[in-house]
C-alpha positions in Angstrom: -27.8 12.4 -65.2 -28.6 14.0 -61.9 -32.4 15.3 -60.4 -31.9 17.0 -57.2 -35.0 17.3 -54.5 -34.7 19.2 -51.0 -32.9 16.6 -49.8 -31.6 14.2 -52.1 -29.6 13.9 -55.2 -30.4 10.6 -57.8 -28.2 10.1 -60.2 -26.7 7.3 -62.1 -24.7 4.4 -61.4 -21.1 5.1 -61.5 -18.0 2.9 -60.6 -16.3 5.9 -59.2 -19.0 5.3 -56.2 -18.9 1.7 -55.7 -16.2 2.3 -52.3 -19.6 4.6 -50.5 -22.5 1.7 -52.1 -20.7 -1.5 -50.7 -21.2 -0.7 -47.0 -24.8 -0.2 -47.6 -25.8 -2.9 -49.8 -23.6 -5.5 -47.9 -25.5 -5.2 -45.0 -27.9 -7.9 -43.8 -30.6 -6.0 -43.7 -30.6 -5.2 -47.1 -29.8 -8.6 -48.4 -32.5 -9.9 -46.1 -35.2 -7.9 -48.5 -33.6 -8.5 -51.9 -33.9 -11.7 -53.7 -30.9 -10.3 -55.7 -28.7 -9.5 -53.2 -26.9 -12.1 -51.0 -25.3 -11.9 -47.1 -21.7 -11.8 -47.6 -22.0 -9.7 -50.8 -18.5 -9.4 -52.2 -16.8 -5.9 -53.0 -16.0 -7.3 -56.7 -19.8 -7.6 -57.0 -20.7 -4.0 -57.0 -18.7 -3.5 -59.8 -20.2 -6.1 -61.6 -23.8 -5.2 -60.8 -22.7 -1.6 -62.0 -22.1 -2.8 -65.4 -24.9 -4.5 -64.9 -26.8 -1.4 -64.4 -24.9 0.6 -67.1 -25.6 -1.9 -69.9 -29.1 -2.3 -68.8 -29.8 1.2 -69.2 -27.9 1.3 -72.9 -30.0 -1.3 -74.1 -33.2 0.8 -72.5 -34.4 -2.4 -70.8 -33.8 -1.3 -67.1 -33.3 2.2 -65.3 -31.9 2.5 -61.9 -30.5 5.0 -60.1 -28.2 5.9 -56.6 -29.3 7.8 -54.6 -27.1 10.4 -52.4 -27.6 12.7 -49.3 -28.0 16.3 -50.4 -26.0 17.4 -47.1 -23.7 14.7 -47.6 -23.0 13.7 -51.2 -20.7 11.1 -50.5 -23.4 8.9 -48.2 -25.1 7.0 -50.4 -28.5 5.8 -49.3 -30.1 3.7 -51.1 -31.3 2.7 -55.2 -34.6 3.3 -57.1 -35.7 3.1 -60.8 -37.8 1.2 -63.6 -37.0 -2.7 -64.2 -38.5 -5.6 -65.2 -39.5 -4.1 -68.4 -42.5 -5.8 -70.0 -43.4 -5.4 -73.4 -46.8 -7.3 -73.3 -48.0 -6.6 -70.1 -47.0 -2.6 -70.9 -46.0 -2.5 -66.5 -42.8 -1.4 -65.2 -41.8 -2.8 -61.2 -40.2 0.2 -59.5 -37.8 -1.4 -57.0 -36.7 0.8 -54.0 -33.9 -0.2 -51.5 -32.2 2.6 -48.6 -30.3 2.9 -46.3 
């Protein structure tokens, strides 16, 4: 799946990205705003937190999403989607992370 802005394209997770995500989301910045995400974030871990992402999304109980450069579709800037899925409360969170 794939929505294009002006700018941007969103689309979902794929391992064939993981080599363009790791530089972003092992930065210290970024780990310094995620609970989830720690310093010294191993390469092995974006594939795992892919199939994270893929199964989550099979089972309908989380939907994120990568998000590209339009100019650039190889620099990948950040994530965004619908977790933390909650039945009684009926209330999505809508995490958003870039680079």
């Amino acid at each position: 799946m794939i929505f294009k802005t002006k700018r941007l394209l969103i689309k979902s997770y794929d391992h064939i990205d993981a080599d363009v995500i790791y530089p972003v989301v092992s930065q210290k910045e970024i780990a310094d705003t995620m609970i989830t995400i720690p310093h010294r974030y191993p390469r092995a871990a974006v594939n795992k937190w892919i199939d994270y992402l893929l199964t989550s999304a099979e089972q309908g109980s989380a939907f994120e999403f990568a998000i590209f450069s339009k100019e650039n579709p190889e620099k990948y800037i950040g994530n965004c989607g619908l977790v933390g899925f909650s039945s009684s409360h009926k209330r999505r969170e809508l995490p958003i992370f870039y680079d």
